[in-house]
RODO-2510 file (C-alpha; in nm, 4 decimals, decimal comma):
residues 513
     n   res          X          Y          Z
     1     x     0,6329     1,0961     4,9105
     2     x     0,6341     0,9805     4,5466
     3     x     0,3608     0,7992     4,4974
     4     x     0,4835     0,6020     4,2044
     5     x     0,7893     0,4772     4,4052
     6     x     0,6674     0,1547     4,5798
     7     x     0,9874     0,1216     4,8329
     8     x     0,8412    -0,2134     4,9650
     9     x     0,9209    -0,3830     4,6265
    10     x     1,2916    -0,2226     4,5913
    11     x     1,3608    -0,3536     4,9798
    12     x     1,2096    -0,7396     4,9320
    13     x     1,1580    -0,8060     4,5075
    14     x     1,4108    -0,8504     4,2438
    15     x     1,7870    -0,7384     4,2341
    16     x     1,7528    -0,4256     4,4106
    17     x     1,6547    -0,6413     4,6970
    18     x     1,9293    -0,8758     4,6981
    19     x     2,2157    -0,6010     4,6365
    20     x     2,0473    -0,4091     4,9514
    21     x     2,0959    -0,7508     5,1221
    22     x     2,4475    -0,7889     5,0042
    23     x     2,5251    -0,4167     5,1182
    24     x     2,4043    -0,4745     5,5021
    25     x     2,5843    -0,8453     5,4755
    26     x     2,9017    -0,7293     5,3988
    27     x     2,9183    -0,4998     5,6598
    28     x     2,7345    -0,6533     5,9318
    29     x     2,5351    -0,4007     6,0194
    30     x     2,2243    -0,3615     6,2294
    31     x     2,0264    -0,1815     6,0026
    32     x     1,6856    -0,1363     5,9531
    33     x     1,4800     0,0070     5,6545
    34     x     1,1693     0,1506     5,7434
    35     x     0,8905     0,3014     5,4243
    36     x     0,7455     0,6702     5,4718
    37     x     0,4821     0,5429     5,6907
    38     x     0,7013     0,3703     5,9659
    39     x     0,6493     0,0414     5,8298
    40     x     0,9401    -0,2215     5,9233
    41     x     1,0408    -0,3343     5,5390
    42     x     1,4594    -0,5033     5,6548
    43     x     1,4863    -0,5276     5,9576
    44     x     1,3641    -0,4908     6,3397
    45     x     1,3135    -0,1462     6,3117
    46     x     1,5498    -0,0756     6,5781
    47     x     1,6094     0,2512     6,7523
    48     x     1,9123     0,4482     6,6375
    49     x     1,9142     0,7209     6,3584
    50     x     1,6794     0,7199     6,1195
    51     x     1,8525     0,8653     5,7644
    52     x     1,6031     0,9838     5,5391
    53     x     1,5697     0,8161     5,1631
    54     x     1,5640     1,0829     4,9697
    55     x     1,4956     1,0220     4,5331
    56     x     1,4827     1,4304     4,4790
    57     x     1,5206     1,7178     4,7415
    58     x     1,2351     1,6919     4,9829
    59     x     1,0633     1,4115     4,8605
    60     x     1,1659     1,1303     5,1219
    61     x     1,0218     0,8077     5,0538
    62     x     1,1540     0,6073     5,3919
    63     x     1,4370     0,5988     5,6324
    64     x     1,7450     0,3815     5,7105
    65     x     1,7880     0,3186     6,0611
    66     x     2,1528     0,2677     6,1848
    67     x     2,4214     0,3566     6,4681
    68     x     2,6877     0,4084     6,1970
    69     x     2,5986     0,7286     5,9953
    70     x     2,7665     0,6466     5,7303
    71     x     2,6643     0,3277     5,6565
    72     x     2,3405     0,4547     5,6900
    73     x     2,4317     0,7553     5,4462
    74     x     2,5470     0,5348     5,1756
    75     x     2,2895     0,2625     5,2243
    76     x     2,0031     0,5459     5,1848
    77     x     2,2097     0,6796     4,8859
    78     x     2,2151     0,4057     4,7311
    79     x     1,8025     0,2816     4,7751
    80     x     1,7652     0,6215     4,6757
    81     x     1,9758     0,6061     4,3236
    82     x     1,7543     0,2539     4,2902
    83     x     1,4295     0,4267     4,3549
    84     x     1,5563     0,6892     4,1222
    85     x     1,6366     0,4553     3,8054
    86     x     1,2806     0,3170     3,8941
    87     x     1,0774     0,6132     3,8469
    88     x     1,2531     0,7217     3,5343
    89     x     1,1870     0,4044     3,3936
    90     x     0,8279     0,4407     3,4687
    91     x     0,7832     0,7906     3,3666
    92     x     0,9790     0,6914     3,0498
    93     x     0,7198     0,4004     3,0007
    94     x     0,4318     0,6219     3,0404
    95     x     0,5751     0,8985     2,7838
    96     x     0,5986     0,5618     2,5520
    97     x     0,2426     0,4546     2,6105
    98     x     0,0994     0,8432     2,5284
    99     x     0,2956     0,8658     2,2178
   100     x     0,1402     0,5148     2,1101
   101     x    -0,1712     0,6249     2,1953
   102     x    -0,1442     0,9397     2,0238
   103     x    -0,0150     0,8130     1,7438
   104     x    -0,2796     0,5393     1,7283
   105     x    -0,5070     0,8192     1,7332
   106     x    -0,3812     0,9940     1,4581
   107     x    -0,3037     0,6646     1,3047
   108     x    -0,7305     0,6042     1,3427
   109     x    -0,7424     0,9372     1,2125
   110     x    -0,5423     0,8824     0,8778
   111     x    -0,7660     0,6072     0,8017
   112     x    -1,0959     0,7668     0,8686
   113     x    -0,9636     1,1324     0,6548
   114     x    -0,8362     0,9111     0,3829
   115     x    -1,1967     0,7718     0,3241
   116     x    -1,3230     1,1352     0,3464
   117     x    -1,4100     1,3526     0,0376
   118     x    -1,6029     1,6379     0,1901
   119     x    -1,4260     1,9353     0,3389
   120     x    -1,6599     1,9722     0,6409
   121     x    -1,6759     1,6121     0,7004
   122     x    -1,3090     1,5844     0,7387
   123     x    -1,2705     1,8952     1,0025
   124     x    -1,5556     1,7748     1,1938
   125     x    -1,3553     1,4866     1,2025
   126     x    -1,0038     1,6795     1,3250
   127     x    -1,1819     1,8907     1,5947
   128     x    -1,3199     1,5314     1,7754
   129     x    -0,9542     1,3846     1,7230
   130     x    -0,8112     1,7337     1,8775
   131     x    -1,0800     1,7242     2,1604
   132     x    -0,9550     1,3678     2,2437
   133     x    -0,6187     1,4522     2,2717
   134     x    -0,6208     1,8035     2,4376
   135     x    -0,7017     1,8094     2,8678
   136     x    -1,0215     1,7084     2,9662
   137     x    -1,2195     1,8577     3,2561
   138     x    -1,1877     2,1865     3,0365
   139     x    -1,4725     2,4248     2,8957
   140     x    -1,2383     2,4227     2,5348
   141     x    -1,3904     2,5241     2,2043
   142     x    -1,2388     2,4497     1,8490
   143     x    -1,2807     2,5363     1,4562
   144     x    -1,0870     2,5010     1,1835
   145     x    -1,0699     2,7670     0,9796
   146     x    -1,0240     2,7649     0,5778
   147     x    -0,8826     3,0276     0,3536
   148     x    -1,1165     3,1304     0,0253
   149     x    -0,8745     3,0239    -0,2313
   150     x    -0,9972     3,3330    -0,4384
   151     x    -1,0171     3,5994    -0,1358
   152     x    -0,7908     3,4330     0,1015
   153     x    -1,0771     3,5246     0,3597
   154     x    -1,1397     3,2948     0,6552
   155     x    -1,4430     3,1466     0,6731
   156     x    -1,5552     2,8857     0,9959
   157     x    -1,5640     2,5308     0,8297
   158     x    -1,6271     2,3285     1,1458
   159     x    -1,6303     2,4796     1,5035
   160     x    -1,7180     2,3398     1,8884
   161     x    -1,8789     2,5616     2,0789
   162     x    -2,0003     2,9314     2,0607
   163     x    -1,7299     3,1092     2,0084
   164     x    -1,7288     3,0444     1,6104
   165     x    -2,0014     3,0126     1,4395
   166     x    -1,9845     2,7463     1,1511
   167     x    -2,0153     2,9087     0,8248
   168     x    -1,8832     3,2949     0,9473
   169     x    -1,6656     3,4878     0,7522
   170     x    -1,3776     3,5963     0,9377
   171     x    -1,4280     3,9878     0,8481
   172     x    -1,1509     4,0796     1,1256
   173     x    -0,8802     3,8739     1,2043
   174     x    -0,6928     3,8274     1,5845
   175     x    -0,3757     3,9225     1,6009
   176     x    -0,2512     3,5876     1,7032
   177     x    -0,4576     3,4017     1,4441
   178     x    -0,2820     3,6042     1,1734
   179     x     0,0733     3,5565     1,3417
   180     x     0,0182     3,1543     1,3308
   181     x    -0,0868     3,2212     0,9135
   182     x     0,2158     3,4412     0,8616
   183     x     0,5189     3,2430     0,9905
   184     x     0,3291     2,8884     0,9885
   185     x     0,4224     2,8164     1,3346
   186     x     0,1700     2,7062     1,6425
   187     x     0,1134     2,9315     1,9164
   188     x     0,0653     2,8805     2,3095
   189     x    -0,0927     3,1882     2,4646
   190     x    -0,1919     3,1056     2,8094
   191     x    -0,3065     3,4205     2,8623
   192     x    -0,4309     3,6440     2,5665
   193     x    -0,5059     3,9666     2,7790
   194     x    -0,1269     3,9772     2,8509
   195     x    -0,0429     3,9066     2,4798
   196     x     0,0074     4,2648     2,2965
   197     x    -0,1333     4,1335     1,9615
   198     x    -0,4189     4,0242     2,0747
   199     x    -0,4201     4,3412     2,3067
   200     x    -0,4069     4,5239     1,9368
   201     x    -0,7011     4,3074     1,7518
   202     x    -0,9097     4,0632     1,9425
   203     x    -1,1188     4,0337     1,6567
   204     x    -1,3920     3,8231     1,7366
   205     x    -1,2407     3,6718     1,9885
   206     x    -1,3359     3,8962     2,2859
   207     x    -1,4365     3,7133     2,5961
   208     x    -1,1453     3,4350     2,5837
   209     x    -0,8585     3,3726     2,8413
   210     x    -0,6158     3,0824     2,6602
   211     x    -0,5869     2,9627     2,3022
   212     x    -0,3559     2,7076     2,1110
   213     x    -0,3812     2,7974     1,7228
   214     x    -0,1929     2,5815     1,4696
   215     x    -0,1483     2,6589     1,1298
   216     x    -0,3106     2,4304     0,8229
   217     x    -0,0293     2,3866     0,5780
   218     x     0,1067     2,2157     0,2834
   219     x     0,5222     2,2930     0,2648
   220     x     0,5264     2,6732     0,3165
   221     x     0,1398     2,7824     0,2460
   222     x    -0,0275     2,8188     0,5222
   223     x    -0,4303     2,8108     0,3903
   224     x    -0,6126     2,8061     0,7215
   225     x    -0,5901     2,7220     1,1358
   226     x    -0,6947     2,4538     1,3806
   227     x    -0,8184     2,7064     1,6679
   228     x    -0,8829     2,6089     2,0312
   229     x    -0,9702     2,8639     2,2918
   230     x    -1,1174     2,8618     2,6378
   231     x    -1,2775     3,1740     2,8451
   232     x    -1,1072     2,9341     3,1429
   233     x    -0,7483     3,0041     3,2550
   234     x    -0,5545     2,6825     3,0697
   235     x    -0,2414     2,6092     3,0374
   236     x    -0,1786     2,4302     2,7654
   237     x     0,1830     2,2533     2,7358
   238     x     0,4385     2,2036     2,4222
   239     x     0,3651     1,8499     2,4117
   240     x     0,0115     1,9311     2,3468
   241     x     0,0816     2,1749     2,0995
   242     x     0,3014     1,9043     1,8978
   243     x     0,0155     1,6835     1,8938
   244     x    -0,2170     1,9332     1,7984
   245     x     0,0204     2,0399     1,5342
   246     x     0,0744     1,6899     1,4065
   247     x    -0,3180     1,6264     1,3601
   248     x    -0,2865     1,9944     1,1971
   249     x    -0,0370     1,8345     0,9204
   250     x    -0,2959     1,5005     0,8486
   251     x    -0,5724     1,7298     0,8089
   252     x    -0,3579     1,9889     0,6174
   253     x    -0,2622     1,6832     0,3575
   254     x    -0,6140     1,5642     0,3463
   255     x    -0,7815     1,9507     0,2763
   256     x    -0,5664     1,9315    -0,0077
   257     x    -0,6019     1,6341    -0,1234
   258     x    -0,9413     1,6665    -0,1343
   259     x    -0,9295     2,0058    -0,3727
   260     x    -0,6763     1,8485    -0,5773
   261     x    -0,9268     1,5965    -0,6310
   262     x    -1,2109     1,8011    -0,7344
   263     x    -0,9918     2,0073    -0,9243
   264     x    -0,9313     1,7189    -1,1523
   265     x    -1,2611     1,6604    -1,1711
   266     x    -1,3606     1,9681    -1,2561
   267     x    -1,0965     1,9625    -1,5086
   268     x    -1,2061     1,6092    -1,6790
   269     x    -1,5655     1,7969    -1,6772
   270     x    -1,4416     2,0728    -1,8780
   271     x    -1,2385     1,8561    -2,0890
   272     x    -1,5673     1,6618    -2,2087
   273     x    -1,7229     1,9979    -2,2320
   274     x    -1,5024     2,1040    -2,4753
   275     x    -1,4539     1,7834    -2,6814
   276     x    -1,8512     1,8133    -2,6801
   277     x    -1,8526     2,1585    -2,8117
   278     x    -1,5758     2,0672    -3,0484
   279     x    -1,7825     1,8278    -3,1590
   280     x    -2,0610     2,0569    -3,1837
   281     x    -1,8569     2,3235    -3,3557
   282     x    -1,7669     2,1462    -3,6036
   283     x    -2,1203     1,9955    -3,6760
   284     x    -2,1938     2,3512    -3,7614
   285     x    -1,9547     2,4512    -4,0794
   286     x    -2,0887     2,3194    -4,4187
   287     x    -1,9475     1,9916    -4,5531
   288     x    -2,1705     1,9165    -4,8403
   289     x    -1,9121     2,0637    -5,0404
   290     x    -2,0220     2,1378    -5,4359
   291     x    -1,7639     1,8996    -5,6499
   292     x    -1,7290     1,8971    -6,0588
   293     x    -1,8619     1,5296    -5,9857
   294     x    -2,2166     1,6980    -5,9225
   295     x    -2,2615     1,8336    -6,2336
   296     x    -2,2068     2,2093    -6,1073
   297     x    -1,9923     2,4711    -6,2044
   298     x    -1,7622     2,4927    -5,9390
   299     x    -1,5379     2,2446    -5,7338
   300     x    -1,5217     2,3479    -5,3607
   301     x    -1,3279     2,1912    -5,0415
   302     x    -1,2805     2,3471    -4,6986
   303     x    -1,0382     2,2215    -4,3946
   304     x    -1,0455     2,3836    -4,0251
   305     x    -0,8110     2,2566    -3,7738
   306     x    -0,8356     2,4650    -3,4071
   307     x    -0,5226     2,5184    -3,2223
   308     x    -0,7486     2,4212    -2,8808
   309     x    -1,0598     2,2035    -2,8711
   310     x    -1,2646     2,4814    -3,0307
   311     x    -1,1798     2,7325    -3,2880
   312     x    -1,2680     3,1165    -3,3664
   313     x    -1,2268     3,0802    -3,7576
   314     x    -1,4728     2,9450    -3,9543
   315     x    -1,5703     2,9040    -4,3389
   316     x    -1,9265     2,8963    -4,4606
   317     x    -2,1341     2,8869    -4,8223
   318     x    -2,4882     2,8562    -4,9073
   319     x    -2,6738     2,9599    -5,2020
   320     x    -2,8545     3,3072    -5,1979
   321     x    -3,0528     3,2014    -5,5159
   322     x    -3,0465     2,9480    -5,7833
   323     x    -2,8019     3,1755    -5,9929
   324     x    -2,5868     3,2565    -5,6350
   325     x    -2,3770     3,1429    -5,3932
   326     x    -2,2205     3,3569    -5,0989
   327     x    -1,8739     3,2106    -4,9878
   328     x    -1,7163     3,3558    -4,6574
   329     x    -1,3918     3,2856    -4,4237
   330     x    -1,3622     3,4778    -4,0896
   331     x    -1,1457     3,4519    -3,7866
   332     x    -1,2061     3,5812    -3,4933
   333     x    -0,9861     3,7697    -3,2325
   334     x    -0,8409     3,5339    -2,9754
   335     x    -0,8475     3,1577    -2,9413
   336     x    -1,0737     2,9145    -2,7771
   337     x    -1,4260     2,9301    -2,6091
   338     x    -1,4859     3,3002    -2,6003
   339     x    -1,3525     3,3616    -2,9728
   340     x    -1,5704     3,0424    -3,0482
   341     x    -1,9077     3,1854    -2,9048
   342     x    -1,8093     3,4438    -3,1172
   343     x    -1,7534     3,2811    -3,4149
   344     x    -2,1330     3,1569    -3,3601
   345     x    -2,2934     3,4895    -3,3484
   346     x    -2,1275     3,5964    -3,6422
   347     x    -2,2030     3,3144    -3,8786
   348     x    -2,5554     3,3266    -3,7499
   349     x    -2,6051     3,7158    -3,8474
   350     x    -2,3986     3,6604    -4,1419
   351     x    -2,7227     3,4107    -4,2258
   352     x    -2,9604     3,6486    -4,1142
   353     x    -2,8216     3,9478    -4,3093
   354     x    -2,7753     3,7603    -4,5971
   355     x    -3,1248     3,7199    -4,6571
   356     x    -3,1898     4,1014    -4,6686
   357     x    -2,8817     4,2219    -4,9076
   358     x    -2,7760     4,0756    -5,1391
   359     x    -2,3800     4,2204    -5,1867
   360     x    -2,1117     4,1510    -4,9675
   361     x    -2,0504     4,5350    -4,8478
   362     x    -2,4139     4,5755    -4,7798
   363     x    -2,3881     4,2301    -4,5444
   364     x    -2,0651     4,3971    -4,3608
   365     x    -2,2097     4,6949    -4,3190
   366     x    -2,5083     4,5786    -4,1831
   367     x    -2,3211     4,3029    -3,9360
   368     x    -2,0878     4,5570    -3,8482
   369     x    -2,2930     4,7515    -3,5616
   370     x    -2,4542     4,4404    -3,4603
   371     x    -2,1368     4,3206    -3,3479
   372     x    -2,0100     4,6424    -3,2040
   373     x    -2,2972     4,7040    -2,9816
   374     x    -2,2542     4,5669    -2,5845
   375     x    -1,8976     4,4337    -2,7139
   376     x    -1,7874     4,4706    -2,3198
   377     x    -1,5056     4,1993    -2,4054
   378     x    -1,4231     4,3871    -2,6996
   379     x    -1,3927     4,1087    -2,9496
   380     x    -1,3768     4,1270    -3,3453
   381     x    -1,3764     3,9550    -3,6592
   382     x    -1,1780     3,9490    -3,9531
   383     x    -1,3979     3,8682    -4,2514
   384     x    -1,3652     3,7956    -4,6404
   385     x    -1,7311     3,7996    -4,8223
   386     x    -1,8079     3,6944    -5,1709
   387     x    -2,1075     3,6339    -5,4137
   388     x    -2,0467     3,4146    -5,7568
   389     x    -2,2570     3,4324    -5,9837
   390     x    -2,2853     3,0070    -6,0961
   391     x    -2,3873     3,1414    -6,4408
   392     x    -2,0869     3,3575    -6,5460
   393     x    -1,8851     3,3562    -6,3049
   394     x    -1,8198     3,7147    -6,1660
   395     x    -1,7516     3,6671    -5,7777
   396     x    -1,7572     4,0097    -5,5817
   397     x    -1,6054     4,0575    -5,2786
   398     x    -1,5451     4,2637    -4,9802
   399     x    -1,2997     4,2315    -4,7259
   400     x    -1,3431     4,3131    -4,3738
   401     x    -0,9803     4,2989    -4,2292
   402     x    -0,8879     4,0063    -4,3561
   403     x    -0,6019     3,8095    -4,5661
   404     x    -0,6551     3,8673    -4,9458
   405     x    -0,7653     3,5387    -5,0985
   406     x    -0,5271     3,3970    -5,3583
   407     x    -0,6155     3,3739    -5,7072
   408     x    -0,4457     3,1060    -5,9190
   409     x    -0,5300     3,0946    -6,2721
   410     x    -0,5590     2,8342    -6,5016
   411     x    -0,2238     2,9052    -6,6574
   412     x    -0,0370     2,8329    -6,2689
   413     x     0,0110     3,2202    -6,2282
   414     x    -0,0513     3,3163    -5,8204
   415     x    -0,1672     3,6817    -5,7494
   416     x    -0,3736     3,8171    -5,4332
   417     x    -0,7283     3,9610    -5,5199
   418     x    -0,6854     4,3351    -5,5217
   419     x    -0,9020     4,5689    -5,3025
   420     x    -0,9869     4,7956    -5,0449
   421     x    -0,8711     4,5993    -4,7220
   422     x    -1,1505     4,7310    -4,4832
   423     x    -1,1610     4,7260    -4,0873
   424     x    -1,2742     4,4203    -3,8893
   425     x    -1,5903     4,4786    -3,7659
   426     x    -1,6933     4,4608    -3,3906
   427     x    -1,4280     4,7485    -3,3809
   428     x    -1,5683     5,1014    -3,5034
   429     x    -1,9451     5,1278    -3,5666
   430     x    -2,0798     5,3458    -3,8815
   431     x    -1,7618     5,2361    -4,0978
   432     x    -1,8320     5,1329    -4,4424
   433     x    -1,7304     4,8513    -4,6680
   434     x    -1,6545     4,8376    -5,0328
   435     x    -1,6862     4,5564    -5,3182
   436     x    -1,5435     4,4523    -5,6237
   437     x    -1,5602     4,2008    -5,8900
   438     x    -1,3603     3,9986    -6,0684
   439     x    -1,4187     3,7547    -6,3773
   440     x    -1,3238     3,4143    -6,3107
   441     x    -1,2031     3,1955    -6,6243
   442     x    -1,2697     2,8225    -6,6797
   443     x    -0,9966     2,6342    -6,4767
   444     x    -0,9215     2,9219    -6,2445
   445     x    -0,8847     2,9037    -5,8968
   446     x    -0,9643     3,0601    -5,5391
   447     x    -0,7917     3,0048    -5,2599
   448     x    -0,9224     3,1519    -4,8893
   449     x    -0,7399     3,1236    -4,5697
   450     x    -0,6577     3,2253    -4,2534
   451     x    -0,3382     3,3664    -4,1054
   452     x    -0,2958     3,0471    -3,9154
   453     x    -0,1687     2,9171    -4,2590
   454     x     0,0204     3,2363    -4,2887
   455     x     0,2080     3,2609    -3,9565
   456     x     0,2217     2,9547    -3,8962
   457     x     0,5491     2,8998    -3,6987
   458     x     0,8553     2,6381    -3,7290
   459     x     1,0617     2,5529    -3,4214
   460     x     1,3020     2,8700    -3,4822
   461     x     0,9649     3,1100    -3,4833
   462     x     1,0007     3,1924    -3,8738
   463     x     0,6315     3,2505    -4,0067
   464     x     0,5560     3,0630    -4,3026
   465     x     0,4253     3,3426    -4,4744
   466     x     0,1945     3,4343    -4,7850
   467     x     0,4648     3,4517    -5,0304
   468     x     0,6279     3,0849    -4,9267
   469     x     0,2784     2,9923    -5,0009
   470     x     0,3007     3,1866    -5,3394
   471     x     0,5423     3,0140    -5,4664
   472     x     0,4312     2,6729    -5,3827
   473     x     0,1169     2,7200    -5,5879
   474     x     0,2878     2,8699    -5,8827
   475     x     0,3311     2,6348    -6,1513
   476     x     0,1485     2,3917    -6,0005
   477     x     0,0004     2,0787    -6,1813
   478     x    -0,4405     2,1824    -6,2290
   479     x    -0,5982     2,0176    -5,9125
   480     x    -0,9101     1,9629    -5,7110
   481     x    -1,0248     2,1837    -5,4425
   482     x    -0,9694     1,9074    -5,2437
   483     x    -0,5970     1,8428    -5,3701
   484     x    -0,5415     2,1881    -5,3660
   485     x    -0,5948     2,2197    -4,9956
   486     x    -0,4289     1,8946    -4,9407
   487     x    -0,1467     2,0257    -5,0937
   488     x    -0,1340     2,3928    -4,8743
   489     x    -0,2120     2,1649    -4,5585
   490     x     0,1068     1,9154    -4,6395
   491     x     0,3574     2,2167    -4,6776
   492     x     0,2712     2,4352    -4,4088
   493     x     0,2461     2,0975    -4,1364
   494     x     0,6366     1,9702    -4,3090
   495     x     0,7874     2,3624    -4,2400
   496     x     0,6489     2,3859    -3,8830
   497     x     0,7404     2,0227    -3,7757
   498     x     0,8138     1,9932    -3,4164
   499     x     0,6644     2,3346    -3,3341
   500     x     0,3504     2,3840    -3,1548
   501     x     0,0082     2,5086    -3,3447
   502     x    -0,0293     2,8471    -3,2568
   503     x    -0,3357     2,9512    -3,4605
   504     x    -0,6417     2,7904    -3,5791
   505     x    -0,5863     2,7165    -3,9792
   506     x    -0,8631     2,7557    -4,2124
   507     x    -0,8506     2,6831    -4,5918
   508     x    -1,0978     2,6945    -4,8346
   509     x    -1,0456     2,6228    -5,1814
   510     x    -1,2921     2,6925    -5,4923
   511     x    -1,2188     2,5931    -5,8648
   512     x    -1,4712     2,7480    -6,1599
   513     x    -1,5252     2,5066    -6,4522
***
């Protein structure tokens, strides 16, 4: 008998009762209804028939008892259609009250996860949730298991038992694990030694009987499992596997959540780092620039502007003596923090070496091998050195790779300083370098830059070019070093208008009196 169907109620309570009562009125029968145990429920209990009340085959929960079989028949049909109705309505309440419960479960769940910024935390947290909702009175063990996102190796974030050990690398993978992280669909395998991938690769996984894997996933990336194995015989049922699965989904959402969160952070941290070393960069180039206004001989303005937060060009000058003063411009291959380090070293030699020769070859040469030695990322510089001579003067230069200067004389005539063009250095070692000189004239100009003024791009990707730039400065009114790179600057930013900096741009400008 079915021991949710109470038949007492149906015979005596509510309008099952009174349409059973109507049934036997109507046709003035004798009839007795009797429950499974004999008990007299309508009736005297009489002693004709007894037809059995049936709600499914074999599962009699009383008897009618009448001299007319069919009466009886339809009278025991129709309790049992009523007893029927009543059990689906109570198995349809109870599948009501699980799915509340689950979902209040989950419901707690989502509230506790979306407090939760630690990884481990938050799977400790799933595997208690997934032992609540999973059979009880069964020896079941649980992990979640999380992809490296740089090896895509498995690795045992939070576990339940023995058979994972928090913190192990997968090293070789079940067969069924890896089926659940290929198609992204749970798995039921009520018994694994009759499953043929598990049969080929147990992995670690040797001594269980059942397991009921679920896939961690975000859309279609799968980036780990919720695992839950026994070494019992279980047999675990769709419905559990849905819930499972659902949990799966929270904690999916959640996992990544979390690394989206401390991938912004570590992206705001980077962000300051490189505003700091902007900051710090540009704390390093010389800005005590020598001006006509000073009394001195020359008038001399730089401008840098990186295409990123840092830069791999740079300018620098500093006297060598009372009577000279050693100008450079350099730009370094590549953009951004590794071509900035760079830039560092090799305005610190340039320093260094400066102090022991006193020509601009003999400073390439020497930098040269200094920068080719345990080069592993194989970076280089292209540089332009100078000395002038404040007394009379003669500047001589070398070039190592880079753009010739421009040299504008006083009568608005534009030329580029001839010369050997040399190699950049951190390339070959044991190359040399070459100088020569040139006599600068009262009113005369030098202009230094870097091909971030040069190809400098417009919205159709024309380069500016040096001789757009020649012709800009020929004819042009005398002006300050300053002007004169205002000027360059103001040009080159109205041609590439709406297009994107591609290069750093250096410019350094230096007038003789």
């Amino acid at each position: 008998m079915n021991p949710d169907i109470k038949l007492k109620r149906l015979c005596q309570k509510g309008s099952t009762a009174s349409l059973i009562r109507q049934f036997i009125a109507d046709r003035k029968l004798n009839v007795s209804v009797l429950d499974h145990g004999g008990e007299c429920l309508i009736g005297d209990g009489g002693t004709a028939t007894r037809y059995p009340i049936e709600v499914e085959a074999n599962d009699t929960i009383g008897w009618v008892v009448c001299a007319d079989e069919t009466s009886a028949l339809l009278l025991a049909a129709l309790v049992g259609y009523m007893a029927q109705k009543e059990l689906e309505g109570k198995m349809l309440a109870q599948e009501t009250l699980s799915k509340y419960k689950e979902l209040t479960l989950l419901y707690e769940l989502g509230e506790k996860i979306a407090a939760c910024l630690d990884i481990e935390e938050l799977a400790r947290l799933a595997l208690d949730e997934a032992r609540r909702l999973l059979p009880s009175g069964k020896t079941l063990q649980s992990a979640i298991l999380l992809s490296d996102q740089e090896s895509g190796q498995l690795s045992v974030c939070a576990a339940q038992g023995d058979v994972y050990p928090v913190g192990a690398k997968i090293l070789v993978l079940d067969g069924i694990t890896r089926q659940v992280l290929a198609s992204g669909n749970a798995e039921i395998v009520n018994d694994v030694c009759k499953d043929p991938r598990y049969q080929a690769c147990a992995g670690m996984l040797t001594d269980i009987r059942s397991m009921l894997c679920v896939p961690l996933k975000t859309r279609d990336k799968s980036f780990g499992v919720l695992s839950v194995v026994s070494r019992e015989a279980v047999n675990f049922s769709a419905g559990e596997s849905k819930v499972v699965n659902l949990l799966a989904s929270q904690v999916a959402v959640a996992v990544g959540r979390v690394h989206l969160i401390h991938e912004r952070v570590a992206q705001e941290r980077l962000q300051e780092s490189l505003k700091l070393s902007h900051s710090i960069q540009m704390g390093m180039l010389s800005t005590a620039f020598p001006r006509f206004s000073q009394g001195g001989p020359i008038d001399l303005f730089a401008f840098m502007a990186p295409a990123r937060e840092v830069s791999g060009d740079f300018y620098d000058f500093f006297h060598l003596d009372e009577k000279n003063l050693l100008i450079v411009i350099g730009d370094v291959s590549d953009k951004g923090v590794p071509a900035a380090l760079f830039m560092v070293m090799v305005k610190t030699l340039i320093r260094a070496m400066a102090k022991h020769y006193a020509h601009p070859h003999q400073v390439l040469a020497a930098l040269n091998p200094e920068l080719c030695r345990d080069n592993d990322a194989a970076m280089f510089v292209t540089l332009f050195v100078a000395t002038l001579a404040l007394d009379t003067g003669l500047l001589t230069y070398s070039f190592g790779g880079h753009n010739p200067p421009l040299y504008l004389s006083r009568y608005g005539i534009v030329s580029m300083l001839d010369g050997d063009s040399g190699t950049a250095l951190g390339i070959i070692d044991g190359v040399s370098y070459t100088a020569q000189t040139m006599q600068m004239n009262a009113g005369d100009s030098l202009l230094l830059y870097t091909d971030g003024i040069s190809e400098a791009m417009d919205i159709d990707n024309e380069a500016y070019g040096e001789q757009r730039m020649c012709r800009l400065l020929t004819g042009l009114p005398e002006q300050n070093a300053e002007e004169l790179v205002a000027t360059v600057i103001a040009a080159v930013n109205a041609f590439t208008q709406g297009a994107e900096q591609s290069d750093d741009i250096t410019l350094l400008a230096l007038q003789w009196r």
